[in-house]
C-alpha positions, 0 to 999 in steps of 0.5 A, a space after each residue: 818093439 820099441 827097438 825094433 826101428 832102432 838104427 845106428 844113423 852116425 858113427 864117429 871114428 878117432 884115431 891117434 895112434 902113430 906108432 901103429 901100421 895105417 893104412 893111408 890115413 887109417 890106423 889098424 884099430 881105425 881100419 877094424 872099427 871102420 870095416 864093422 860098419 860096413 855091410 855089403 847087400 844081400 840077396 834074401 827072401 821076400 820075407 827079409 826084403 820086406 823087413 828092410 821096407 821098413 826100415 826108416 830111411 837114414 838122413 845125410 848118409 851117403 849110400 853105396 854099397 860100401 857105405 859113406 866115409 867122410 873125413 879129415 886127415 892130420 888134423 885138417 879142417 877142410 870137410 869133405 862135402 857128401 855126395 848127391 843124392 841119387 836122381 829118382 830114376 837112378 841105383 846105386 851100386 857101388 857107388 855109380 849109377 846107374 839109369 833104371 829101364 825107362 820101359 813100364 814093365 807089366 805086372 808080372 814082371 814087377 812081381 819078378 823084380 820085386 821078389 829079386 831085389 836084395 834086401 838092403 842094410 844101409 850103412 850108417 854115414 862115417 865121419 873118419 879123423 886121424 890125429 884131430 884137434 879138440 874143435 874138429 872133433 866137436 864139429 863133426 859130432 855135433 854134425 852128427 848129433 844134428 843129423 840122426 832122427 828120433 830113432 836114431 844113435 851116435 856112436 863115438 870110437 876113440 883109439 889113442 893114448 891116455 892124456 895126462 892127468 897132472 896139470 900144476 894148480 889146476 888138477 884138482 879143479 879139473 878132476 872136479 868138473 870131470 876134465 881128468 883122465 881123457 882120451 888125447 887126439 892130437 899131438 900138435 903143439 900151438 901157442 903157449 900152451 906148448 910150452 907146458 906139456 901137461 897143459 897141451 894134454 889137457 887141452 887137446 884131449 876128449 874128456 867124458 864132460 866134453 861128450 856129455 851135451 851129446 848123450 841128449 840123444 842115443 849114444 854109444 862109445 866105444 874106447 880103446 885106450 890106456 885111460 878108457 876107465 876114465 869113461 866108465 861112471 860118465 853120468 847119463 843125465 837126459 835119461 837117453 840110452 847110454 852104453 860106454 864099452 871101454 877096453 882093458 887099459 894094459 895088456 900082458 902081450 903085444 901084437 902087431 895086428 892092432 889093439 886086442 881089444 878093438 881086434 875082438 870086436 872086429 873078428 873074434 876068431 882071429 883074436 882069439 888065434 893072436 892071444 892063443 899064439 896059433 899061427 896054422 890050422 887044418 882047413 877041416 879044423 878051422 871050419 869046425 872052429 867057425 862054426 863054432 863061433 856061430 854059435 858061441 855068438 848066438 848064445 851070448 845073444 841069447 843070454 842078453 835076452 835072457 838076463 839084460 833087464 828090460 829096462 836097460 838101454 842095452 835092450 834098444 842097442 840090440 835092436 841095432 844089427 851093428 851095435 848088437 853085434 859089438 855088444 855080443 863080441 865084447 861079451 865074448 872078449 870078457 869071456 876069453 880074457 878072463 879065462 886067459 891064464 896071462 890076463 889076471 889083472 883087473 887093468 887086464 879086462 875090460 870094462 862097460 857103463 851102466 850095463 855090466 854083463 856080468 850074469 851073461 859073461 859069468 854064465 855056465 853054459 858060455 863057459 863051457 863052449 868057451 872051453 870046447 873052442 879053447 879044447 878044438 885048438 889044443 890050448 888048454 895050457 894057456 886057459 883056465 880050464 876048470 873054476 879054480 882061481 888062475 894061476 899066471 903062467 911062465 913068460 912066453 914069447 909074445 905073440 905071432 906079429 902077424 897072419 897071412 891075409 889068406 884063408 884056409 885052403 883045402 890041404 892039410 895045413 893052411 896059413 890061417 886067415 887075417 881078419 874075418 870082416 862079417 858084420 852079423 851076429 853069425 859067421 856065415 855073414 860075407 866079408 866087407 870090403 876093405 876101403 879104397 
């Protein structure tokens, strides 16, 4: 009951990945995050219209349908200011608005349009940053952390390189105070320190003591990056709900379609097609498939309830639909890369601090519905099968370098979808909007 008004109110998304396919000023992994914080409104019953009456309204976000994205670019200080907020006599809808009957309608009428109106997730508000320096960053977090109410959370997604860790006279006082091993954000030089690599590193760079100040409240990162173990012992020392979900820092296959690891969380069944190397499927077989990630997702929600104990802050964090739903994908991205037969090393897997799921990746009954999905594709040559210690395989060519944006027709064979965008623990949810 504690979570059940729990909402994720701010997200912060960071990207500094210039080699990887963008989308404006979006990177591919940027895009992924950005799309599972979207979710577009749904008619439901008056039972769900009810449930969203109480939901606590959300300070400083910009509501539409798509949700709110504010943002700078190369590193620009200018701020986008919000929208207005709507007059009291307006709705929006996808992002215009539009004026309410002015006429009174009668009792029944309202009765009509009560049970009609969708019940309504609000998006949580967006700050977007490509490639930004050290003080932008601090800027819109703190602007965040300002914002969000007693029930509220921030979430921190980095995507970039590693920074370095070897800075000449002062590595060992760095390491010392926690300002080793971080994410870097800008690859901009300025002044003096450009003369000297690795203190430019050091400086534009996103270290676990500079978020520290920031875990006063509910905060949840999110790391796709080759130094992401830097973050995984970051001390909680406000006794605040703290969940760190750090991807693998190597992969044994590349692919053009983004980070695997940010892949999974964004769409599981397309991940799992890229690391699989499938590249076509019978419409009747990927409808199988589908279900069957419903309920692949809806066990592993079912075994957090059952071995997350309740004192965990991973217990608050599922009171979240969007944090839930990262949390359940990240489990499964465990799952399938542990049984994968290329990803063998621990720099292979990926990590999450304090909670580390280990009952809930490592249980029997996950295991087997992992392998029925891995059995329905046919590619048991390329996952471990049965309990014995894995054994790597013979190289193989990397991975297909991209899918067809297209879902599967009703025909034999059918190019498999790009990117699945639901936003819910099930499959059945409609795919976000891609941002415009």
């Amino acid at each position: 009951k504690d979570g059940s008004k729990f909402r994720l109110q701010e997200a912060v998304i960071v990207g500094n990945r210039p080699t990887q396919i963008k989308f404006s000023e979006l990177t591919l992994d940027m895009y992924y995050m950005l799309q599972m914080l979207e979710r577009e409104p749904s008619a439901n019953t008056k039972e769900a219209a009810a449930g969203s009456a109480a939901t606590p309204a959300i300070p400083a976000a910009a509501e539409t349908a798509e949700g709110s994205t504010a943002g700078i670019a190369e590193g620009s200080a200018a701020d986008t200011p919000e929208p207005p907020e709507p007059a009291a006599d307006t709705v929006g809808v996808r992002g215009k608005s539009v004026l309410k009957e002015k006429a009174e309608p009668n009792e029944r009428d309202k009765d009509v349009v009560e049970k009609e109106r969708p019940a309504r997730r609000v998006n949580p508000h967006k700050y977007v940053l490509y490639q930004p320096n050290f003080s932008q960053i601090q800027v819109y977090l703190a602007n965040a952390f300002r914002e969000i109410g007693e029930q509220g959370c921030v979430l921190l997604y980095l995507s970039s390189e590693g920074a370095g860790t070897e800075v000449p006279g002062a590595a060992n006082a760095a390491a010392a105070h926690g300002y080793i091993g971080g994410v870097a954000t800008s690859r901009r030089s300025s002044g003096e320190a450009a003369k000297d690599r690795s203190a430019e590193q050091l400086v534009n760079s996103v270290h676990p003591a500079d978020l520290v100040p920031y875990t006063r409240k509910p905060f949840f990162l999110v790391v796709e990056s080759e130094s992401s173990l830097a973050y995984k012992d970051m001390p909680n020392l406000f006794n605040q709900p703290l969940l760190c979900l750090l991807s693998p820092t190597q992969y044994p296959m590349t692919s053009s379609s983004g980070s695997i690891y940010t892949f999974f969380l964004h769409s599981p069944i397309v991940a799992f097609c890229v690391i699989s190397q499938i590249t076509s499927m019978a419409s009747e077989q990927w409808s199988e498939l589908e279900t069957l990630f419903v309920e692949i997702e809806d066990l592993v929600f079912e075994l957090l309830n059952t071995y997350v104990a309740a004192a965990s802050p991973v217990r608050k964090f599922l009171g979240d639909d969007f944090l839930r739903q990262i949390i359940i994908r990240h489990a499964l991205c465990c799952v399938f890369l542990d049984l994968h037969l290329e990803f063998v090393k621990p720099e292979h897997m990926p990590q999450s601090s304090p909670e580390r799921f280990k009952d809930v990746v490592s249980a029997p009954v996950l295991l087997r519905k992992t392998r029925d999905i891995v059995e329905l594709c046919s590619v048991e040559d390329r996952y471990r099968m049965s309990d014995s210690p894995p054994t790597p395989p013979a190289k193989s060519p990397s991975p297909t370098q991209g899918l067809s944006a297209s879902p599967p027709p009703a025909t034999a064979l059918a190019t498999m979808p790009e990117a699945d965008t639901g936003n819910s623990n099930s499959a059945n949810d409609h795919p976000a909007s891609p941002p415009t």
